[in-house]
N, C-alpha and C positions, 0 to 999 in steps of 0.2 A: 272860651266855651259858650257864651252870652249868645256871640253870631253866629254857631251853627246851632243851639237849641232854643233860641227861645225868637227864631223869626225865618221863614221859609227860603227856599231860594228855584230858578229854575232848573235844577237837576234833582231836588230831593223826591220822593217816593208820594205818589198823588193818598195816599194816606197820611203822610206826614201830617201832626199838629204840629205847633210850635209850643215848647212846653218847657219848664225848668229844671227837668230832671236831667241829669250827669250821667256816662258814662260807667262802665267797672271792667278794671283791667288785673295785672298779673306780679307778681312779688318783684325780682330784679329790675322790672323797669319800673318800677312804683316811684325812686328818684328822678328819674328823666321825667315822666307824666306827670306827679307833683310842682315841679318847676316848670313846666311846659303851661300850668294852667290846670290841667287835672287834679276836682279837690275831692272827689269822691269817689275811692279804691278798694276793691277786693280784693285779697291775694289769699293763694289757696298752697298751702305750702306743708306734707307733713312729714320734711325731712328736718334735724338737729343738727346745730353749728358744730362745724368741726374744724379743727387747727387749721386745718389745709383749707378750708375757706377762708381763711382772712386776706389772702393774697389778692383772693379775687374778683371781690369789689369793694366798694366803701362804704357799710351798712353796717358790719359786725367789727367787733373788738373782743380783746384776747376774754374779757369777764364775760364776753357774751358765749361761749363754747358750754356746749350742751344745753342749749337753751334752742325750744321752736324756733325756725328762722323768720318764721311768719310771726309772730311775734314781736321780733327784735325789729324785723323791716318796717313791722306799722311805728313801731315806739319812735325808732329816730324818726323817720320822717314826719311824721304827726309832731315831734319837735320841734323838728329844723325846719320846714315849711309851714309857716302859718295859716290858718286855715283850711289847712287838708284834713283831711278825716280819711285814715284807710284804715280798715276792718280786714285782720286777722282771723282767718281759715286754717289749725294746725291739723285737719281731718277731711277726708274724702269723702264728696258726694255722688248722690246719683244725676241723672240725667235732667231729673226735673231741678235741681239747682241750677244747672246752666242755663235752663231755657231764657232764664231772666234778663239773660245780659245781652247787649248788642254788638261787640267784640272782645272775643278773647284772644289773650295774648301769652302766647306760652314760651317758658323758661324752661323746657326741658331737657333732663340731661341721655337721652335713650331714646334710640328708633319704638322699642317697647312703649313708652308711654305717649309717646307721640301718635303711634297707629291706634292707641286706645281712646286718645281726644279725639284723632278723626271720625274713628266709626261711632263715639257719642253724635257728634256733629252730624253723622249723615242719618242718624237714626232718629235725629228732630227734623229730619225734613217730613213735608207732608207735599203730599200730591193730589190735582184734582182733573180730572179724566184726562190723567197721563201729563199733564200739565205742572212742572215745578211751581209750588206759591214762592215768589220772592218773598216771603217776609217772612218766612220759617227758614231761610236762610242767617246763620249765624256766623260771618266772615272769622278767619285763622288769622292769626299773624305769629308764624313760625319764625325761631332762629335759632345759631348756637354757633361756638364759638371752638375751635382748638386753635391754641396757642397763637400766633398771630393771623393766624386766618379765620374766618367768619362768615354766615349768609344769613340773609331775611326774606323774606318773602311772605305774601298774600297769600292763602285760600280761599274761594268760594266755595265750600259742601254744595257739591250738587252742578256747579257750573265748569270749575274749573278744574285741573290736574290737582289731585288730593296727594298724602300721604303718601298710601298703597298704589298709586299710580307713580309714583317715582322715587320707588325703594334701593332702585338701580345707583340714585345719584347719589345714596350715602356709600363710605367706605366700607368695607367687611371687617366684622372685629379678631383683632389678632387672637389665633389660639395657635396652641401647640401640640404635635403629634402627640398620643399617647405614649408613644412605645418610645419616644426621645426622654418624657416625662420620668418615665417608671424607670429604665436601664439607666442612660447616658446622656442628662441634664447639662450643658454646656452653658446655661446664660443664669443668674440670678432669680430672673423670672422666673425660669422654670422649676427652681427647687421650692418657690413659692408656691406653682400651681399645684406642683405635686403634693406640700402637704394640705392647699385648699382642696382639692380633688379626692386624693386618695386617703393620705394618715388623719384627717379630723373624720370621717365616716367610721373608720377602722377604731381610731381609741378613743373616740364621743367623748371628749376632755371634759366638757360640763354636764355633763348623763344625756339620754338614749334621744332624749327628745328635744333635747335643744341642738337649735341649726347655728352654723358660720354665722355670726353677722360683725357684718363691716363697723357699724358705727360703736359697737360696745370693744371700750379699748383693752378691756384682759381677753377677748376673743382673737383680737388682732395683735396682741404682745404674747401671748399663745402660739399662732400661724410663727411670727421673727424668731420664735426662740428657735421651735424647730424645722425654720426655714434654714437658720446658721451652721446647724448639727447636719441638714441635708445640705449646704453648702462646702462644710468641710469635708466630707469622706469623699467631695471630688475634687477637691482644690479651687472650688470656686468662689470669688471674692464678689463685693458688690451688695452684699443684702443687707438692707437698712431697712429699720421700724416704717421712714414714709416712702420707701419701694413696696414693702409687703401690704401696706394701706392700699396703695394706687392699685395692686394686683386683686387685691380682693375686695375693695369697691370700684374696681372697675374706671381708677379716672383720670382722666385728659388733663392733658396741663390745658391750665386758662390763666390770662393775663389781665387784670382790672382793667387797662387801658383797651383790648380790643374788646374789653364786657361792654363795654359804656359806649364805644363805636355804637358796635352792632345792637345793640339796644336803643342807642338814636335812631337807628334807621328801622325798626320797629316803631318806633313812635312816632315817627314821620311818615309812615304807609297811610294814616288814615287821616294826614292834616289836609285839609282841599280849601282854597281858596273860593270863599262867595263873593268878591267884589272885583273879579275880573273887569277889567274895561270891556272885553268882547265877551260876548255868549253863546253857545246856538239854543235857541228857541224853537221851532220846529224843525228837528232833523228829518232827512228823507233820501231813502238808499232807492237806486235803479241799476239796474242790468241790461245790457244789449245783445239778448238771445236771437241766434241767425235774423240778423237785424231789424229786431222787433224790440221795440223799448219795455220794458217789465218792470213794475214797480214791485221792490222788494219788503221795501217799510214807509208807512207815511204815517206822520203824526196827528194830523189837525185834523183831520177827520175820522172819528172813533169808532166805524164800523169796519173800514180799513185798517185801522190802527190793530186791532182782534185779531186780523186776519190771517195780518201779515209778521203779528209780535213773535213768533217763533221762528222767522228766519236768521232771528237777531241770534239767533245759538245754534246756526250752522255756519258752514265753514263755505269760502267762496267755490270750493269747489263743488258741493252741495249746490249752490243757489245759481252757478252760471257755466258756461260752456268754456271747460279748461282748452279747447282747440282754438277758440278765437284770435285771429293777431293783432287782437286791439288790448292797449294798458286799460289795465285798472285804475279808473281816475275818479278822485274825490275832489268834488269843485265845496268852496265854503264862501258864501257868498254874504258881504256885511251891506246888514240895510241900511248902518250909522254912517256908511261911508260910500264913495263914488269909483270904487272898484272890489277886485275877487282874488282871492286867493288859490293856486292850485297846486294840489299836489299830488303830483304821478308817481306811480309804482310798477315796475314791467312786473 
């Protein structure tokens, strides 16, 4: 962490000081970024250990159930990694707590909470005469896991495809017809849903004002009893204590081993090499409109530089003449050395 904070390089942010302050990241990868070198961690976590997490990754133990997981995550690790220091969040903030941090990295299990960090993230951006500030930019690093498959990816708030820009690419969550529910229940599931749904509103087993919840286990040993009793009067088999858990918190099977993948490669989104052998130093983009050369971006001179800085966030069909029959070609050219690199693109 030494060589990216405490000495500049040629890509960092012409605000950039070089200073010794650390990073703050997110609960389940707090292992991977502790051993990566990350020794100063935030995690914001205010869900409770439960049985069925222990499967799924390597942080909790059977003593740790019901106990903050944010909690248990800083304990071991602050253990087992020497000199890390991560600080335990068991409660939600507002907006001005994030603004603090220079990427977050989120472990969440729901489209719902994830479109709710987005629109935090887009509501610390600031603008000036229509102009995005990069530095009110607070980069995403999304992921999640079912069962042996997994994805991660980057956000930029403000730059790039967000959340709500690609709701399309998560799956739809399984529900079930009403009127299969109520009559003619044919799967296990559904004699669950139906008394999550219907029989706890109807006989308010713990009085008028208390809701379903998932993690209080005589709530959910409540749902099994009379999941069994809606089980039999149709002959249907299958309903266990951690089936009616899954149905009525909602959850995925996850497997330790793709947890820990897929949380490597969140933790790897934001490792960048500063001691490349080659570099570019002055970048500079041109276009050849009906055959007139046009300079799109130039760096080394800074009244140009202004001018041209917002073409860097259009698209080439924006900035050049999609009918032309000439490739797109990006020459890179090393001053250390006695030739160029090129790479074309039809």
């Amino acid at each position: 962490m030494q060589k990216f904070l405490e000495r500049t390089g040629p890509f960092t942010h012409p605000d950039f000081e070089p200073n010794e302050e650390t990073l703050q990241f997110l609960l389940e990868t707090c292992k991977i970024l502790a051993l990566s070198g990350f020794r100063h961690n935030h995690v914001v976590d205010m869900d409770i250990i439960d049985v069925s997490n222990l499967n799924r990754q390597f942080l909790f133990r059977s003593k740790d159930v019901g106990r903050p997981k944010a909690d248990v995550a800083a304990e071991f690790i602050n253990q087992r990694v020497p000199g890390c220091n991560v600080v335990p969040y068991p409660l939600n903030f507002d907006a001005s707590f994030y603004r603090q941090f220079h990427i977050i990295v989120c472990g969440l299990d729901s489209i719902i909470a994830r479109r709710c960090i987005n629109g935090m993230l887009l509501s610390l951006l600031s603008y000036e005469d229509g102009v995005l500030d990069p530095s009110s930019i607070i980069p995403l690093i999304d992921g999640g896991t079912e069962g042996f498959k997994g994805n991660a990816r980057v956000i930029l708030p403000g730059m790039t495809a967000c959340i709500d820009c690609t709701l399309e690419l998560y799956p739809p969550q399984i529900t079930f017809p009403m009127c299969t529910i109520a009559s003619m229940p044919r799967l296990p599931e559904q004699c669950i849903e139906y008394v999550r749904v219907l029989q706890w509103p109807k006989d308010k087993p713990f009085g008028d004002a208390v809701g379903l919840d998932g993690d209080n286990p005589e709530h959910v040993q409540w749902v099994f009893q009379e999941s069994l009793k809606r089980a039999a009067e149709f002959n249907i088999t299958g309903v266990t204590y951690r089936l009616t858990q899954g149905v009525v918190k909602r959850i995925i099977p996850a497997v330790a081993s793709t947890n820990a993948v897929i949380l490597s490669f969140k933790n790897y989104s934001f490792h960048r090499l500063l001691n490349c052998k080659r570099q570019m130093k002055s970048p500079a983009i041109t276009a050849t409109l009906e055959g007139i050369n046009k300079t799109l971006y130039l760096q080394t001179i800074a009244s140009i530089e202004e001018r041209t800085r917002p073409n860097l966030c259009k698209t080439l069909k924006a900035v050049a003449d999609v009918t032309t029959p000439q490739t797109v070609l990006f020459k890179l050219n090393f001053t250390s050395e006695a030739f160029s690199i090129k790479h074309v693109q039809s």
